[in-house]
N, C-alpha and C positions, 0 to 999 in steps of 0.2 A: 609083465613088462620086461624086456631086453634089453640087458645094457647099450646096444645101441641107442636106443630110446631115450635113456638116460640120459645118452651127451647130445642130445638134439640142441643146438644152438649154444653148446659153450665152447668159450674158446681152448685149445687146444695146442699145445705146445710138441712138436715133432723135432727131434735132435738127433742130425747120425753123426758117426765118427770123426769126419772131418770137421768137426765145429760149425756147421754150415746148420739151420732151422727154419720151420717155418712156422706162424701159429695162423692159426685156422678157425671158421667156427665150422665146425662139424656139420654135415647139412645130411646125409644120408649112407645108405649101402647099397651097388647093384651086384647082382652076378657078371662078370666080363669074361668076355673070352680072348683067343688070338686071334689075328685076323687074317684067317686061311681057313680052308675047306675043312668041313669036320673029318674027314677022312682022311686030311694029312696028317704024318706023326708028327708034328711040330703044333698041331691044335691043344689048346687046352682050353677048360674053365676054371674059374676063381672069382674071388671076390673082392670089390675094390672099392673103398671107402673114399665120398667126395666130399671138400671143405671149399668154403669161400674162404678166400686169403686175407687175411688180414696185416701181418708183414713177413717178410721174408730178409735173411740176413746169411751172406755167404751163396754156395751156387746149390744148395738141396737138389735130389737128381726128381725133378715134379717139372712136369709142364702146366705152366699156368694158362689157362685160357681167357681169350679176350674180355669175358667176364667175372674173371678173376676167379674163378673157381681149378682146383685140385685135384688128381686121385692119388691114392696111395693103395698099393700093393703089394704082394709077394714081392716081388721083385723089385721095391723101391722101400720100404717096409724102415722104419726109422729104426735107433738103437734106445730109444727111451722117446714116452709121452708121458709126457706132465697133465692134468687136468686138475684145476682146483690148485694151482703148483702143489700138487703129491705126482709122484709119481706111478703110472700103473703099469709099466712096460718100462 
C-alpha cells in the first residue's frame, strides 16, 4: 500500500503562505501534462493530486470545478498539509 492509498477519502487540510486554505477529501493521483505539443520546450509531465472540496477560505491559487473537485501540483503545491490535524508537509 502507498501513501496515497492511505489518504483515500480523508479530509485534508492545504495552507499556503498567504493564509489563504483549502480542505479537501483527497480523491486520487494522475500524471498531467502541459498542454502543448510534446516536442515543444515548454512541455512537460508531473503529477497532480485531485480533492473534492470541502471548504475553502481566502483566494488558494486551485481552480475549483463545477463539481467541486481540485488539483494541486508542482506549481500550486501548498506550504503545509495537515491530515489527521498532524502535519506531514
Amino acid at each position: 500500500m502507498n501513501v496515497a492509498d492511505e489518504l483515500e477519502e480523508k479530509l485534508i487540510i492545504l495552507k499556503w503562505k498567504d493564509g489563504s486554505q483549502a480542505q479537501g477529501i483527497y480523491d486520487s493521483y494522475m500524471e498531467d501534462e502541459v498542454d502543448c505539443d510534446m516536442d515543444d520546450e515548454k512541455y512537460e509531465e508531473f503529477w497532480s493530486f485531485i480533492f473534492k472540496a470541502v471548504d475553502i477560505m481566502g483566494e488558494p491559487p486551485i481552480y475549483i470545478t463545477e463539481d467541486a473537485y481540485f488539483c494541486v501540483d508542482y506549481r500550486n503545491f501548498p506550504d503545509e498539509i495537515l491530515v489527521d490535524n498532524k502535519r506531514i508537509v
